[in-house]
PDB file of N, CA, C and O in Angstrom, chain B, residues numbered from 101:
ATOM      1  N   UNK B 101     130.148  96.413 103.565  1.00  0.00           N
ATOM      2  CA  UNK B 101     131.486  96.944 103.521  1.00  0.00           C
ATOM      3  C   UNK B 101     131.540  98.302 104.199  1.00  0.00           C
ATOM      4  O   UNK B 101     132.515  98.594 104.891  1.00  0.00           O
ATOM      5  N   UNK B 102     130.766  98.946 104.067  1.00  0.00           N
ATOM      6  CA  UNK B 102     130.157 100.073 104.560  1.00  0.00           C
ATOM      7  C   UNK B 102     130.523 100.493 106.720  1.00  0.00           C
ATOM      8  O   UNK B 102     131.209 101.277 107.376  1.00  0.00           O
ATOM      9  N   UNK B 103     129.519  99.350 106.982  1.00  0.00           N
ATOM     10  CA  UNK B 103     129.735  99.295 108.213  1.00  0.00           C
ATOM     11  C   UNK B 103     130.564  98.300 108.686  1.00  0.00           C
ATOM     12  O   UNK B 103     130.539  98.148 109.908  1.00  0.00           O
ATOM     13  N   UNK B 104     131.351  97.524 107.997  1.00  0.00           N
ATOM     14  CA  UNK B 104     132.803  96.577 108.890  1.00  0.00           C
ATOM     15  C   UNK B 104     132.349  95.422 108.807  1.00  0.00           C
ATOM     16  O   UNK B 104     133.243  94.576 108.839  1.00  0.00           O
ATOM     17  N   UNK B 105     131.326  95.019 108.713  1.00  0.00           N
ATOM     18  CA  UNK B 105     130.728  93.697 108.628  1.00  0.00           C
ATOM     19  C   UNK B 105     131.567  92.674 107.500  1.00  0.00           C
ATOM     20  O   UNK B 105     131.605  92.879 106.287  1.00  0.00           O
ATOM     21  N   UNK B 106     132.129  91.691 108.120  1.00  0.00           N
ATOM     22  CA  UNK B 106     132.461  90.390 107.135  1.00  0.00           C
ATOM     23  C   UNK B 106     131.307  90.678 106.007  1.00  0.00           C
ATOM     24  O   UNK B 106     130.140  90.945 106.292  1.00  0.00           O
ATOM     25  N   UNK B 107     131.952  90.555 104.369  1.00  0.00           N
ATOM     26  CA  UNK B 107     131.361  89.743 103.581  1.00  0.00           C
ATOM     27  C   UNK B 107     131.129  88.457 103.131  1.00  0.00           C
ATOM     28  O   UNK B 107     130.176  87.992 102.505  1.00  0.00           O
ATOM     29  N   UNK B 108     132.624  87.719 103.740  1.00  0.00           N
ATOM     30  CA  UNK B 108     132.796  86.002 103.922  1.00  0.00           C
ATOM     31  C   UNK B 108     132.269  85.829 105.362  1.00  0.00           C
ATOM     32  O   UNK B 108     132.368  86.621 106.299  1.00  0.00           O
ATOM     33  N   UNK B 109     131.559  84.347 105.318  1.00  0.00           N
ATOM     34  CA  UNK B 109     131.696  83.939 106.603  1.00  0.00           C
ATOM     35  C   UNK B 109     133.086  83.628 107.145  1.00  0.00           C
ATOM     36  O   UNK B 109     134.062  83.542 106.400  1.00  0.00           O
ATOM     37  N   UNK B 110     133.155  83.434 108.689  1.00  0.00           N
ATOM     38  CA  UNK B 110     134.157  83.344 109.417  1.00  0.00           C
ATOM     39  C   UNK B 110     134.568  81.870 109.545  1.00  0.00           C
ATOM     40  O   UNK B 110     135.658  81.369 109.265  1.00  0.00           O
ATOM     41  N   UNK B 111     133.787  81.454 109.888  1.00  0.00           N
ATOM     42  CA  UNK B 111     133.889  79.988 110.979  1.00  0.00           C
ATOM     43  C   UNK B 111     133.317  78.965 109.785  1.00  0.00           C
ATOM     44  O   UNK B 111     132.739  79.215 108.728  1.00  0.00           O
ATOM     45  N   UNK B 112     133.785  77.526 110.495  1.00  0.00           N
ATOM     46  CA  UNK B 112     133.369  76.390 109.290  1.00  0.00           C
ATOM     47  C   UNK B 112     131.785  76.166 109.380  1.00  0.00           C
ATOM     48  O   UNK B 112     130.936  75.834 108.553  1.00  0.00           O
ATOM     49  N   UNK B 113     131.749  76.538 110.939  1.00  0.00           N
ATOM     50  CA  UNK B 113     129.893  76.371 110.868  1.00  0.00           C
ATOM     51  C   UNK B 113     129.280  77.606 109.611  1.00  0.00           C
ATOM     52  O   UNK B 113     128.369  77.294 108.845  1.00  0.00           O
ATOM     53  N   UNK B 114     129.624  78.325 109.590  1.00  0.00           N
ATOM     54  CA  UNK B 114     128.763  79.300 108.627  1.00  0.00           C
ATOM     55  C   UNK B 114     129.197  79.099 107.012  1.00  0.00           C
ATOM     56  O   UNK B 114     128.489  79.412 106.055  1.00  0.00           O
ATOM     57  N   UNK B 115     130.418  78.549 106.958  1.00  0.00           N
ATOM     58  CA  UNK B 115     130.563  78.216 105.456  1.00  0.00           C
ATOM     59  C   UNK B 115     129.982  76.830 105.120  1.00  0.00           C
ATOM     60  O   UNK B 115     129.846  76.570 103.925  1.00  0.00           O
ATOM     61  N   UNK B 116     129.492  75.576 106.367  1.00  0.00           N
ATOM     62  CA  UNK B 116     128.344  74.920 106.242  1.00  0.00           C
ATOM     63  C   UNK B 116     127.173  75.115 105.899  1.00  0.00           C
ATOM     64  O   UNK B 116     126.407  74.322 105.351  1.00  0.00           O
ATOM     65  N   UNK B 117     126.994  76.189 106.215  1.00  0.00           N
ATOM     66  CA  UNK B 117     125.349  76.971 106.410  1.00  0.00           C
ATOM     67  C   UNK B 117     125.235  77.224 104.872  1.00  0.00           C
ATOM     68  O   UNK B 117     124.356  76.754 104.150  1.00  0.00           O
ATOM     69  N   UNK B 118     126.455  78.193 104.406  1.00  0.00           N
ATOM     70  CA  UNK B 118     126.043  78.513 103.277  1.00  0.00           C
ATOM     71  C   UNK B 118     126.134  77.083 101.862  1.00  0.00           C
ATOM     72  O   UNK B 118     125.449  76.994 100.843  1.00  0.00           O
ATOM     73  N   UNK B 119     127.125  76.258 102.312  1.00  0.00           N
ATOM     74  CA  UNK B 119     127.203  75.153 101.396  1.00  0.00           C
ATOM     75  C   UNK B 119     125.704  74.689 101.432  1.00  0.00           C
ATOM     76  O   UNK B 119     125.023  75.010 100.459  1.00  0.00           O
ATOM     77  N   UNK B 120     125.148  74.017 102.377  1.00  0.00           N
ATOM     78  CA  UNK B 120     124.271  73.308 102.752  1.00  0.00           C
ATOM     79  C   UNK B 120     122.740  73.915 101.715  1.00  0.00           C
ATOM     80  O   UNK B 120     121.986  73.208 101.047  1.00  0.00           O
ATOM     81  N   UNK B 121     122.681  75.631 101.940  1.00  0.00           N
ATOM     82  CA  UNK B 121     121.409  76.383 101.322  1.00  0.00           C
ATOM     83  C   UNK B 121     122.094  76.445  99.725  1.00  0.00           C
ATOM     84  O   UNK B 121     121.432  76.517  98.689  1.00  0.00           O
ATOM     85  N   UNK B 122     123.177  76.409  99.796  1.00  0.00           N
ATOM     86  CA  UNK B 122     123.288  75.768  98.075  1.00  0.00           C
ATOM     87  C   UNK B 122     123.142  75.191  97.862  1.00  0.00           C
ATOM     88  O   UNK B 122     122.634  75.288  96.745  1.00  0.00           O
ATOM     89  N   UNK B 123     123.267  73.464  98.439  1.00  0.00           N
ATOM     90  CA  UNK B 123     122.995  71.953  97.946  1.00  0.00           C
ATOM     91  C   UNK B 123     121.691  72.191  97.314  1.00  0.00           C
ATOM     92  O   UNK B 123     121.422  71.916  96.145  1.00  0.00           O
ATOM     93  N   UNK B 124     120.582  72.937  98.522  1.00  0.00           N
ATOM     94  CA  UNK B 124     119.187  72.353  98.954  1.00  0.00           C
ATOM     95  C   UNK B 124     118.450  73.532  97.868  1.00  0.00           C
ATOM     96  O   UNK B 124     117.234  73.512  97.683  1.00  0.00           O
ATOM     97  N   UNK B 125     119.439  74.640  97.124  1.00  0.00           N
ATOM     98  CA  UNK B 125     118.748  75.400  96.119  1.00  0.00           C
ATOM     99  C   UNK B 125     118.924  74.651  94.614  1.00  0.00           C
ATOM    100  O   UNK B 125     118.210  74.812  93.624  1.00  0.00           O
ATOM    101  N   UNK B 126     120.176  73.728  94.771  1.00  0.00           N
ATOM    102  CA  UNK B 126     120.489  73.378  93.128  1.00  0.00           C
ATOM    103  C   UNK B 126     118.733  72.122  93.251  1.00  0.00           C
ATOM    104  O   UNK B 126     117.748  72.019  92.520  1.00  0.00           O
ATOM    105  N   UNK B 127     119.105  71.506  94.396  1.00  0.00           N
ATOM    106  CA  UNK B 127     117.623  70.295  94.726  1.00  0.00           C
ATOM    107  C   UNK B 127     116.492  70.403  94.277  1.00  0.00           C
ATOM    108  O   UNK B 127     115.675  69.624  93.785  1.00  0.00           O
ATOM    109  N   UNK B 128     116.543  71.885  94.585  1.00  0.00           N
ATOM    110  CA  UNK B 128     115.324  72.699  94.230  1.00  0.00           C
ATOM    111  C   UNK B 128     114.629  72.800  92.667  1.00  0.00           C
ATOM    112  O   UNK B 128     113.633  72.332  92.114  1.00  0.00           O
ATOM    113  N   UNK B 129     115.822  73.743  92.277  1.00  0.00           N
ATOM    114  CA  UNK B 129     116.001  73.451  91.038  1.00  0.00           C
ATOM    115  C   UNK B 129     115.718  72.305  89.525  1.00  0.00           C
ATOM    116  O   UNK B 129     115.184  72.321  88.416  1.00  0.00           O
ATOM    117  N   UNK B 130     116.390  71.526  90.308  1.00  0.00           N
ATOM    118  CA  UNK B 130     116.480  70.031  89.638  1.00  0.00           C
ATOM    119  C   UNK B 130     115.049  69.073  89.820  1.00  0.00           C
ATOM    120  O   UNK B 130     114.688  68.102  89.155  1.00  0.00           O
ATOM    121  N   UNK B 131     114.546  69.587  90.714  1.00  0.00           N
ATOM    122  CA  UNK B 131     113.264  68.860  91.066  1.00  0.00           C
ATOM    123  C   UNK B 131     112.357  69.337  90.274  1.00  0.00           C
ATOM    124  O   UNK B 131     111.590  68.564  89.700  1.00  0.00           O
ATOM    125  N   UNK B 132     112.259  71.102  90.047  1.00  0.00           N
ATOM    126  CA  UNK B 132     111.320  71.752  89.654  1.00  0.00           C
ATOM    127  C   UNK B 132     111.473  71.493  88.295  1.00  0.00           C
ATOM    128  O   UNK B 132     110.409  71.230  87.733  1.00  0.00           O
ATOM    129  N   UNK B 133     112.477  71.487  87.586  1.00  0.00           N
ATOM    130  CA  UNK B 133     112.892  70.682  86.207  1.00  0.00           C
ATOM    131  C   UNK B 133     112.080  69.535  85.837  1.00  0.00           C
ATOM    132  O   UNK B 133     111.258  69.494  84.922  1.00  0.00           O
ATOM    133  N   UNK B 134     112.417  68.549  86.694  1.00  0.00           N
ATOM    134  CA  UNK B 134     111.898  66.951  86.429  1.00  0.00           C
ATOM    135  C   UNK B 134     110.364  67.174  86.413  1.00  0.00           C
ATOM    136  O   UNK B 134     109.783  66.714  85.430  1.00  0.00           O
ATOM    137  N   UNK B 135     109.578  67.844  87.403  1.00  0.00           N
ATOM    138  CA  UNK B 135     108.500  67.760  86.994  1.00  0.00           C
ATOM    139  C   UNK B 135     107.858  67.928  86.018  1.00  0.00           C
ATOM    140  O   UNK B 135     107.084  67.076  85.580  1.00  0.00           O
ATOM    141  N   UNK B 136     108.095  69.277  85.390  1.00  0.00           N
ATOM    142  CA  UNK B 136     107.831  69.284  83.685  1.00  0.00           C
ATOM    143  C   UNK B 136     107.449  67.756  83.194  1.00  0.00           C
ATOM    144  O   UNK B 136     106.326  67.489  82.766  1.00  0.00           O
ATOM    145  N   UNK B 137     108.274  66.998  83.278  1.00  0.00           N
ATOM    146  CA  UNK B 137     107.907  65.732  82.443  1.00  0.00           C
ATOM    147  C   UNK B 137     106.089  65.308  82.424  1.00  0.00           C
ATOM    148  O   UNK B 137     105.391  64.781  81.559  1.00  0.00           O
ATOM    149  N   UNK B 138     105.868  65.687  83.431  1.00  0.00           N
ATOM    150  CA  UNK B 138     104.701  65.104  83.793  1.00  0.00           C
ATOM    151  C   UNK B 138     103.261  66.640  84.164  1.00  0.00           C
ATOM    152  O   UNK B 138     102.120  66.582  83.704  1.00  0.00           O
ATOM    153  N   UNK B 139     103.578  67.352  84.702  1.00  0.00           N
ATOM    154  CA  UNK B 139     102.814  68.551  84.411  1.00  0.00           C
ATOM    155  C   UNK B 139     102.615  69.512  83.681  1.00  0.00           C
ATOM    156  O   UNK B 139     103.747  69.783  83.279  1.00  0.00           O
ATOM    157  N   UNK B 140     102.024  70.115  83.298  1.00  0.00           N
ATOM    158  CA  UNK B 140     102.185  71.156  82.301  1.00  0.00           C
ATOM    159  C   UNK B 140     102.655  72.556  82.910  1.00  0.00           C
ATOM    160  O   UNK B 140     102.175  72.832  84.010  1.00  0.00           O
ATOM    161  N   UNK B 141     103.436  73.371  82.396  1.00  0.00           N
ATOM    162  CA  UNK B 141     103.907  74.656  82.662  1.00  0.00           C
ATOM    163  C   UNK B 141     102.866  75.275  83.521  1.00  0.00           C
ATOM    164  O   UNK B 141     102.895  75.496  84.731  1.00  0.00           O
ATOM    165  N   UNK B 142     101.691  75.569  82.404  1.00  0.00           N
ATOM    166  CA  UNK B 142     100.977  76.477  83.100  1.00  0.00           C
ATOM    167  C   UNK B 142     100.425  76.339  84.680  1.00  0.00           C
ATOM    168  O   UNK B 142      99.948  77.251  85.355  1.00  0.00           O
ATOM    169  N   UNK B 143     100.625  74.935  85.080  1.00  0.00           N
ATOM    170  CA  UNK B 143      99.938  74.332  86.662  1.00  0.00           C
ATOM    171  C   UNK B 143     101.297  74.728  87.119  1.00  0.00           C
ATOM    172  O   UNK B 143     101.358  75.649  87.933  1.00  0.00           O
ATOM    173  N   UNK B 144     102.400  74.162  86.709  1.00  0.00           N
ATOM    174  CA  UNK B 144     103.635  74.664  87.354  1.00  0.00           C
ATOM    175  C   UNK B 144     103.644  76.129  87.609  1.00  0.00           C
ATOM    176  O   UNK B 144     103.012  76.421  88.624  1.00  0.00           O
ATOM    177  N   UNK B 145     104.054  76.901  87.126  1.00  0.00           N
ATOM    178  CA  UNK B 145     103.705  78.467  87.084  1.00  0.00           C
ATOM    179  C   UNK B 145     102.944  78.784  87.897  1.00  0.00           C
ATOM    180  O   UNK B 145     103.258  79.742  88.603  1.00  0.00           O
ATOM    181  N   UNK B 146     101.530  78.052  88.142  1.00  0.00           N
ATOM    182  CA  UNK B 146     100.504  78.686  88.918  1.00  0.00           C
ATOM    183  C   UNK B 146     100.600  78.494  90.249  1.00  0.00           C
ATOM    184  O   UNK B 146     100.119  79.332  91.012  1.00  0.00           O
ATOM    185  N   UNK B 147     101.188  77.448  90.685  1.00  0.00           N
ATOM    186  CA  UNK B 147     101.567  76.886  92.018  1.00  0.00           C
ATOM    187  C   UNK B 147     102.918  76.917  92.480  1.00  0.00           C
ATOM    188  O   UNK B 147     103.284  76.191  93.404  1.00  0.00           O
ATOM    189  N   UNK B 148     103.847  77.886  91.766  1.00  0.00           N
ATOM    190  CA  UNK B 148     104.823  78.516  92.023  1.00  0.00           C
ATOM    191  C   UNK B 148     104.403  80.035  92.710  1.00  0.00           C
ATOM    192  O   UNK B 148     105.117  80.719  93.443  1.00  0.00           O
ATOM    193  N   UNK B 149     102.824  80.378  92.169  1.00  0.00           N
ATOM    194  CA  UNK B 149     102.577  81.966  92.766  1.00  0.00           C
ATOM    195  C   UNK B 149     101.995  81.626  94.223  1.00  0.00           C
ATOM    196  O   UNK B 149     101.235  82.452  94.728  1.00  0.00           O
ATOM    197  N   UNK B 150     102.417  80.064  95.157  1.00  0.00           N
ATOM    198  CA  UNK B 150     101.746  80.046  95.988  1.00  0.00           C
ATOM    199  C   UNK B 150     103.011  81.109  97.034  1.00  0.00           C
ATOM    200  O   UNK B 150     102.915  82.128  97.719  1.00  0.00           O
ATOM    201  N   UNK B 151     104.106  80.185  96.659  1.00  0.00           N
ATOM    202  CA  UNK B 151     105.505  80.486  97.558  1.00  0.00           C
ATOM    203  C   UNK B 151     105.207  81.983  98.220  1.00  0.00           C
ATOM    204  O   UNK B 151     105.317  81.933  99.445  1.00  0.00           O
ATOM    205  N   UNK B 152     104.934  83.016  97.828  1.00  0.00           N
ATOM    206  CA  UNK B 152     105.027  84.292  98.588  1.00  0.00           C
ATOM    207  C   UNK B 152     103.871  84.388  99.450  1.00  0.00           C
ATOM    208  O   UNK B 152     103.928  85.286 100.290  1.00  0.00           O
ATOM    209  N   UNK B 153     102.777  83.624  99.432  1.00  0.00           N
ATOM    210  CA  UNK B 153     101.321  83.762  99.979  1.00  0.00           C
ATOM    211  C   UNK B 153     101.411  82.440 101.039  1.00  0.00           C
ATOM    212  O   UNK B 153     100.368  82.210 101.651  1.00  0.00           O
ATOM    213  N   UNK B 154     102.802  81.373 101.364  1.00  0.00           N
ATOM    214  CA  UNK B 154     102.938  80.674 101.950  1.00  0.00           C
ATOM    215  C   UNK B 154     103.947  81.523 102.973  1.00  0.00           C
ATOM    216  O   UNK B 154     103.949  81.288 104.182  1.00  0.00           O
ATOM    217  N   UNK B 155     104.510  82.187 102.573  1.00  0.00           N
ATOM    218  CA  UNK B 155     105.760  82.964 103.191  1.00  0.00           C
ATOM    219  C   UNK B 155     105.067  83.348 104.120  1.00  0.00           C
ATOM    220  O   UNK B 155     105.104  82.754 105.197  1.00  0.00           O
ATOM    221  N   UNK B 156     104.256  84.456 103.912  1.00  0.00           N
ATOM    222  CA  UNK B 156     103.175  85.447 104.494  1.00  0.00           C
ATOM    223  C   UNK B 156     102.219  84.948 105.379  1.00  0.00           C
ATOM    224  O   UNK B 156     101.694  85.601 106.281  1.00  0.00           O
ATOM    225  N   UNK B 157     101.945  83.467 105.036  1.00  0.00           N
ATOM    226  CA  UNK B 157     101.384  82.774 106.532  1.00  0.00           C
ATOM    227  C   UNK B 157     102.239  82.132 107.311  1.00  0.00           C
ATOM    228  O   UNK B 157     102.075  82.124 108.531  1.00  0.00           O
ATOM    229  N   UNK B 158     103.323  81.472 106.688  1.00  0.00           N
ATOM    230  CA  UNK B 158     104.454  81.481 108.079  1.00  0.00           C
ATOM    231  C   UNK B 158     104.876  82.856 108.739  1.00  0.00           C
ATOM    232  O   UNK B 158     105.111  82.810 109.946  1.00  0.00           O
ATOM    233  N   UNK B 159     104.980  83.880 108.198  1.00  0.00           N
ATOM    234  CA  UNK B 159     105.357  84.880 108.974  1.00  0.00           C
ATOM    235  C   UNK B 159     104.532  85.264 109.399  1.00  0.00           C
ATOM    236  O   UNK B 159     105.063  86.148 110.072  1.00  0.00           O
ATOM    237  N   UNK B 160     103.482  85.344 109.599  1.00  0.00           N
ATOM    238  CA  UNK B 160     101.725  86.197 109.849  1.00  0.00           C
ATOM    239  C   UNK B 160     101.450  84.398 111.648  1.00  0.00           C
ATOM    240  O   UNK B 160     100.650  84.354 112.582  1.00  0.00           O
ATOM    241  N   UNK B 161     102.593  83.378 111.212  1.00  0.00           N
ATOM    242  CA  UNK B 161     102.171  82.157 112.259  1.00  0.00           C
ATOM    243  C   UNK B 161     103.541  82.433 113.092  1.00  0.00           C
ATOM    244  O   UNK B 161     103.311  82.443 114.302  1.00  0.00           O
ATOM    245  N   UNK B 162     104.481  82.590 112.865  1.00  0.00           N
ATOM    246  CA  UNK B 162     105.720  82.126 113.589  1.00  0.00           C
ATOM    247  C   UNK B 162     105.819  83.337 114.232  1.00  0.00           C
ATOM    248  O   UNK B 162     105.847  83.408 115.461  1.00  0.00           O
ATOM    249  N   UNK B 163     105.894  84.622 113.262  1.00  0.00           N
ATOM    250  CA  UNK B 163     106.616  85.919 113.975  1.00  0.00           C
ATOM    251  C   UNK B 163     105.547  86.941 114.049  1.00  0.00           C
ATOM    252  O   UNK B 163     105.961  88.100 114.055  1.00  0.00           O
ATOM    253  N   UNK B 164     104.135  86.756 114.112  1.00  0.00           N
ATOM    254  CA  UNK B 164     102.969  87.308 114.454  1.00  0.00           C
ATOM    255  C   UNK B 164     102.964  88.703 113.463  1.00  0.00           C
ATOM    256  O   UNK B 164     102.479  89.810 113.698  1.00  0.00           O
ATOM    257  N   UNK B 165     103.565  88.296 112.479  1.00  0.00           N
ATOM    258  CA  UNK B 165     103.788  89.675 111.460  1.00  0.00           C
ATOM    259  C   UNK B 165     101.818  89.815 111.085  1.00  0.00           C
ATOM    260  O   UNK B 165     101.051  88.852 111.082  1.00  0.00           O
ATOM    261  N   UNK B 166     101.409  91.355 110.795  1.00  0.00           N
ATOM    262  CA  UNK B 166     100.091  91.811 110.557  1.00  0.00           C
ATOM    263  C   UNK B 166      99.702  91.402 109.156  1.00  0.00           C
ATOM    264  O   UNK B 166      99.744  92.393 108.426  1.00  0.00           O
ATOM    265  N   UNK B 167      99.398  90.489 108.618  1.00  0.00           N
ATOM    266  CA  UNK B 167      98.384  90.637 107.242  1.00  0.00           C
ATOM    267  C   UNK B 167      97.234  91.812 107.013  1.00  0.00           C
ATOM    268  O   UNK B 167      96.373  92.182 107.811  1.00  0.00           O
ATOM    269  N   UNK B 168      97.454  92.204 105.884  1.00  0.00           N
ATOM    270  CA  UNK B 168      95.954  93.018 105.958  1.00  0.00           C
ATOM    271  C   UNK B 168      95.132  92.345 104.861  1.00  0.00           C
ATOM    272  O   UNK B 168      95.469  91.283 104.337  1.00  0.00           O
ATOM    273  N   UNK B 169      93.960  93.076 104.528  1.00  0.00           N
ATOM    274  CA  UNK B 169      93.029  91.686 103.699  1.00  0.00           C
ATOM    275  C   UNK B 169      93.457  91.978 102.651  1.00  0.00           C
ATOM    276  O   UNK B 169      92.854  91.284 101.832  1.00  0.00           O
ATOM    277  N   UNK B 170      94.509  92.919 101.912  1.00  0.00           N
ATOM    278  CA  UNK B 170      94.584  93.026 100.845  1.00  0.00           C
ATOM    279  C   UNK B 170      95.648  91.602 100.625  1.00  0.00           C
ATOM    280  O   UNK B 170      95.951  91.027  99.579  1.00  0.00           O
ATOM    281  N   UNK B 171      95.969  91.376 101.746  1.00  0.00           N
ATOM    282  CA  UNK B 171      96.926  89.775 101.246  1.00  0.00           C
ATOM    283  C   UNK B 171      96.367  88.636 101.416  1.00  0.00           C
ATOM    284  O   UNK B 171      96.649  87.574 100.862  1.00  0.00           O
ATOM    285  N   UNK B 172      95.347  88.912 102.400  1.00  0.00           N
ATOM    286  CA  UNK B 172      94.226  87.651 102.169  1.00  0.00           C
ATOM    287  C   UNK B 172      93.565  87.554 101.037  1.00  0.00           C
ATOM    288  O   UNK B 172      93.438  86.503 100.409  1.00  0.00           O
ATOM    289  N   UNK B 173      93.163  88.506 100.752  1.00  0.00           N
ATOM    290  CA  UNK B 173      92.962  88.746  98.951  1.00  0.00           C
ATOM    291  C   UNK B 173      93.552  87.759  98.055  1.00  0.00           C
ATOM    292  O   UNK B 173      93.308  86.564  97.885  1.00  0.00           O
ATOM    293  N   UNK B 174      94.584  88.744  97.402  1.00  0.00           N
ATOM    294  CA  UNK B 174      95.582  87.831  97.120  1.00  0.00           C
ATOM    295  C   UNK B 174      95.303  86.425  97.360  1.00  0.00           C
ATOM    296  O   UNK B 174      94.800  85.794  96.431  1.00  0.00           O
ATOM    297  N   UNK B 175      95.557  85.816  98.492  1.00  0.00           N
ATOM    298  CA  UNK B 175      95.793  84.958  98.871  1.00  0.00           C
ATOM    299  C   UNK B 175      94.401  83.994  97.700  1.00  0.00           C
ATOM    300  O   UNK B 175      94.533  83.312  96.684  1.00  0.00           O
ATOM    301  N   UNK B 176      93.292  84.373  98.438  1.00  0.00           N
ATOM    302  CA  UNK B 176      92.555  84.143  97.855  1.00  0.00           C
ATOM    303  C   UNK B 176      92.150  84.131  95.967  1.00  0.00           C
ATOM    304  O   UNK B 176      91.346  83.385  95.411  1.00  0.00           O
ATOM    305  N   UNK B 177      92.904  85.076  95.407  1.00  0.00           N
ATOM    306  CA  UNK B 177      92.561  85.050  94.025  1.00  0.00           C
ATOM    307  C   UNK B 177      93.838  84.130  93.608  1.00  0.00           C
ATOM    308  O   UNK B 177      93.690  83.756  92.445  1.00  0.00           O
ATOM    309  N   UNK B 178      94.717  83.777  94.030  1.00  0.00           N
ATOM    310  CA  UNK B 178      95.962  82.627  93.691  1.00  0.00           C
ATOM    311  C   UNK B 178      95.242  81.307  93.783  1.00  0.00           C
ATOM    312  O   UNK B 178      95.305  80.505  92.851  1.00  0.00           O
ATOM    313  N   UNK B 179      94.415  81.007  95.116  1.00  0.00           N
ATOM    314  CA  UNK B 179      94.007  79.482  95.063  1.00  0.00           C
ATOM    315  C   UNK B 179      92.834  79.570  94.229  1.00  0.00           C
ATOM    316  O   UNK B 179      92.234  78.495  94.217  1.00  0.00           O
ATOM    317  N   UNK B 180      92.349  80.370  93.603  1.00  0.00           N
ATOM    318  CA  UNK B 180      91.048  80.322  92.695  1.00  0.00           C
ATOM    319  C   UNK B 180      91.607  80.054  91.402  1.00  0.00           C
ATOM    320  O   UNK B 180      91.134  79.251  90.598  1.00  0.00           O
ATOM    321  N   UNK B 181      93.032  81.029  91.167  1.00  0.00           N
ATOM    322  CA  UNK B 181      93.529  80.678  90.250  1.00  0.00           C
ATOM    323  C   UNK B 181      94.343  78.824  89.643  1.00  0.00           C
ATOM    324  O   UNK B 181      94.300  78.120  88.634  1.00  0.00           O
ATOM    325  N   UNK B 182      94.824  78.792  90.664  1.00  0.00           N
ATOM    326  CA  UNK B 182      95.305  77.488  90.957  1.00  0.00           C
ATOM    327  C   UNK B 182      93.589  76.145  90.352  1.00  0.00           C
ATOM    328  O   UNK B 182      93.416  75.335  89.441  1.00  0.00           O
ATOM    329  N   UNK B 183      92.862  76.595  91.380  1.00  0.00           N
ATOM    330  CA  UNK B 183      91.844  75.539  91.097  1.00  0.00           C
ATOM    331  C   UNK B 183      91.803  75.605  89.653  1.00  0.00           C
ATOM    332  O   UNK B 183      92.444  74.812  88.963  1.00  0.00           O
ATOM    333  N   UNK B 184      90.955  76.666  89.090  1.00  0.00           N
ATOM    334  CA  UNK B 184      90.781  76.731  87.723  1.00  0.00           C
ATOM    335  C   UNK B 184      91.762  76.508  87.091  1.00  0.00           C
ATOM    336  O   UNK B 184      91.316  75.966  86.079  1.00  0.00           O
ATOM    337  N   UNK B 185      92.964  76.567  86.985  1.00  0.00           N
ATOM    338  CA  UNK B 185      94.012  75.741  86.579  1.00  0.00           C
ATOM    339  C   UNK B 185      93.907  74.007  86.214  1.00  0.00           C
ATOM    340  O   UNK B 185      93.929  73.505  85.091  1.00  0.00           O
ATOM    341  N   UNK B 186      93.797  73.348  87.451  1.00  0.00           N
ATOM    342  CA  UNK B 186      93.820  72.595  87.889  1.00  0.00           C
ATOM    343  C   UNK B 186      92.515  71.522  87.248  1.00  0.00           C
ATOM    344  O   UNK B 186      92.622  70.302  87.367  1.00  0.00           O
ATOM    345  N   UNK B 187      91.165  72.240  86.491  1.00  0.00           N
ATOM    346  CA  UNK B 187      90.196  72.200  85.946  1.00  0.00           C
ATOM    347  C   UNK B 187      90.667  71.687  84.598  1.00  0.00           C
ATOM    348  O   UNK B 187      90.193  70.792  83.899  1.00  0.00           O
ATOM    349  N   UNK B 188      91.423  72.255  84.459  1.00  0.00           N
ATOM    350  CA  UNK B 188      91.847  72.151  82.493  1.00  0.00           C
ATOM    351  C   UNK B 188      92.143  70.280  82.455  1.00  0.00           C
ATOM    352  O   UNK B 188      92.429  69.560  83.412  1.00  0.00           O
ATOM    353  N   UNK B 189      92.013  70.019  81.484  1.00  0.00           N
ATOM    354  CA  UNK B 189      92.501  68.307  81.379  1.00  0.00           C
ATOM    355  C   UNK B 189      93.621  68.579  80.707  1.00  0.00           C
ATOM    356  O   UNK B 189      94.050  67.476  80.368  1.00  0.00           O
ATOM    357  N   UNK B 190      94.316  69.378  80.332  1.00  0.00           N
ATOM    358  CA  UNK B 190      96.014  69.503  80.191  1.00  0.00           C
ATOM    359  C   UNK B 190      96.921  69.447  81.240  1.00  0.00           C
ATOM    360  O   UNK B 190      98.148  69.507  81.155  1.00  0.00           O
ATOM    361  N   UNK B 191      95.992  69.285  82.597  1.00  0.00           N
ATOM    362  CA  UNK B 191      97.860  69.051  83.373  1.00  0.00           C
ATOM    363  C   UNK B 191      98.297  68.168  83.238  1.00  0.00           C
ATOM    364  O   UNK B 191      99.524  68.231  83.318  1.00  0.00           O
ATOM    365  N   UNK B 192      97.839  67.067  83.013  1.00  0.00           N
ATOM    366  CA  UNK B 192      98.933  65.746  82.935  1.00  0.00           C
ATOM    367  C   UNK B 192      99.228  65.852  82.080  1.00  0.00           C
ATOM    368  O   UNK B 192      98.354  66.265  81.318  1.00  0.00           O
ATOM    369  N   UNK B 193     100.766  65.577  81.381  1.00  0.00           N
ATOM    370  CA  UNK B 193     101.118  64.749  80.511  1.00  0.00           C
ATOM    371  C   UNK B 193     101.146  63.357  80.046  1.00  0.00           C
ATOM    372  O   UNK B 193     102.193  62.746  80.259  1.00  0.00           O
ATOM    373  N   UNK B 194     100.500  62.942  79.645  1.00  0.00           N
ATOM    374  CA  UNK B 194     100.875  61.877  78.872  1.00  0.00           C
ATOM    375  C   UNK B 194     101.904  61.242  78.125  1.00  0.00           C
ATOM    376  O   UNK B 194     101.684  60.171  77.558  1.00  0.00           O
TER     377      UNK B 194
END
């Protein structure tokens, strides 16, 4: 508001755009729900901490953004975490 910039989109293409990243967030949503039935929280949870360490290699692949090792790190103590997760005989539900 500040600098003049629309807060609504203008055009039907951009109020597509935004319908469309709503459909595909409620999807999201609803999916991540249903699984519960069948996994346990804690694997869910743990492989939800991948999303920002997936971000960070598409952007570190597409837009040549710099990682430093403290995110390879990271990176690394999430899939350790994940495995050992993954170890427990509680992820399935039964």
């Amino acid at each position: 508001m500040v600098t003049g910039d629309a807060i609504f989109p203008h055009s039907f293409g951009e109020w597509l755009n935004v319908i469309i990243l709503g459909v595909i967030l409620v999807v999201n949503q609803v999916l991540l729900i249903y699984i519960f039935k069948w996994l346990s929280s804690s694997l869910v949870a743990t492989v939800l901490l991948l999303s920002p360490i997936l971000t960070a290699i598409f952007a570190w692949l597409i837009f040549s953004e710099a990682l430093s090792l403290f995110n390879w790190l990271a990176l690394l103590i999430i899939l350790v975490g994940i495995y050992i997760t993954t170890l427990s005989q509680k992820i399935i539900k039964t």
